[in-house]
C-alpha positions in Angstrom: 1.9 4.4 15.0 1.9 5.8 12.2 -1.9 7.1 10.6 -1.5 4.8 7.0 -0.6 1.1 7.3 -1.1 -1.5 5.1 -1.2 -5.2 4.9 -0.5 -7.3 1.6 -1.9 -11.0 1.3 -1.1 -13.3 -1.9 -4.8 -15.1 -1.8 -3.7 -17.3 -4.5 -1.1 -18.9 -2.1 -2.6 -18.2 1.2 0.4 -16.6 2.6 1.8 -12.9 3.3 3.1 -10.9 1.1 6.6 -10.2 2.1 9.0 -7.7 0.4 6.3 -5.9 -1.5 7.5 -1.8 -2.1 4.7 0.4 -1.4 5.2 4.3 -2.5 3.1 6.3 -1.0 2.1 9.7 -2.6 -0.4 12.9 -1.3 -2.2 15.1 -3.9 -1.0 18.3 -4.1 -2.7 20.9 -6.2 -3.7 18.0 -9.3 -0.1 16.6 -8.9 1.3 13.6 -6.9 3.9 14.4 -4.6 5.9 10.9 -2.7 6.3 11.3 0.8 7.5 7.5 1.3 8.3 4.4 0.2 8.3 1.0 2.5 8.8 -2.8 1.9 6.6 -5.2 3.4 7.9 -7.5 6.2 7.8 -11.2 6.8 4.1 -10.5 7.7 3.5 -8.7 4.7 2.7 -5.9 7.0 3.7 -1.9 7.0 2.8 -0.2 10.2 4.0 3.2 9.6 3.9 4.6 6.0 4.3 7.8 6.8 7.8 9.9 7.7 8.4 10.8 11.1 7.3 14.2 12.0 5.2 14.1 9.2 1.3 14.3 9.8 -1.5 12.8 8.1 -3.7 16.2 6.7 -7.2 16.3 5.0 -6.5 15.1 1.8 -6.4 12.7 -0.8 -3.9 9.7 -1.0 -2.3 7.1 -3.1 -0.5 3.7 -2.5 1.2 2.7 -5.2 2.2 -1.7 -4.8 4.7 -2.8 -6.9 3.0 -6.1 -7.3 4.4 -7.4 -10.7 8.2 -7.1 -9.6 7.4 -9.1 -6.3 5.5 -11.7 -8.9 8.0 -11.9 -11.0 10.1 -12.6 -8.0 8.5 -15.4 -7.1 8.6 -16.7 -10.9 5.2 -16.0 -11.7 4.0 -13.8 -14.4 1.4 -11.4 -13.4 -0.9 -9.6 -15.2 -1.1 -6.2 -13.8 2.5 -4.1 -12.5 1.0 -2.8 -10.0 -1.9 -1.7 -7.9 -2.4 2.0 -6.8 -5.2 2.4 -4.4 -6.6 6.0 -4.1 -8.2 7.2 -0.8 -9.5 9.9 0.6 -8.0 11.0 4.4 -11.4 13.1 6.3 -10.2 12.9 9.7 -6.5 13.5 10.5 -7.0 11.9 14.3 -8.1 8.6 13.0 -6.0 5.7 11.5 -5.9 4.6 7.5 -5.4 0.7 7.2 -5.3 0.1 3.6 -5.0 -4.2 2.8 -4.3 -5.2 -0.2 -5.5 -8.6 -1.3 -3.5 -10.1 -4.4 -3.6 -12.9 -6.9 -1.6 -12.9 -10.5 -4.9 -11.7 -12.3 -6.5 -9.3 -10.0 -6.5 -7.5 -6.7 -8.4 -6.4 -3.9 -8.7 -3.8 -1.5 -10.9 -2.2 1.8 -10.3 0.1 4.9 -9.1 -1.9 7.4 -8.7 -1.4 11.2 
């Protein structure tokens, strides 16, 4: 498994999110560097964010969703393009969930397990 997932839920509709693109990006020396990009599935789940081979370091994070193309998808208009959550990774050995909770007009998000 890989040590970022994330989950994307449309609140508004009670459903998952599915087909969302997530980018994920590390911070490297005050620029943002992409190490992947994933689509959520039918669950609007991602279980592994992170390239093969690749492994989570002591650093600081960003997942970028690309929330108003899967709105406008859907044939709603959305307020806000997209939602980039920021973290911080302390401890390489454990596992990042990062939800995302979505509605046209705002967004939500927490460390999940």
């Amino acid at each position: 498994m890989s040590g970022i997932s994330s989950h994307v839920l449309d609140t508004a509709r009670g459903r998952p999110a599915a087909g969302v693109a997530i980018h994920l990006a590390i911070e490297d020396d005050g620029t943002w560097r992409r190490l992947a990009s994933a689509t959520t599935d039918a669950d609007g789940r991602v279980s592994a964010l992170l390239p093969k081979r690749t492994r989570l370091t002591v650093a600081t994070y960003r997942l970028t969703f690309e929330i108003g193309d899967w709105f406008r998808r859907q044939g709603i208009e959305a307020f806000y393009p997209q939602a980039a959550v920021v973290f911080r990774v302390g401890d390489p050995a454990d596992h990042y969930h990062v939800p995302l909770l979505l509605s046209p007009f705002g967004y939500s998000t927490y460390r999940g397990s």
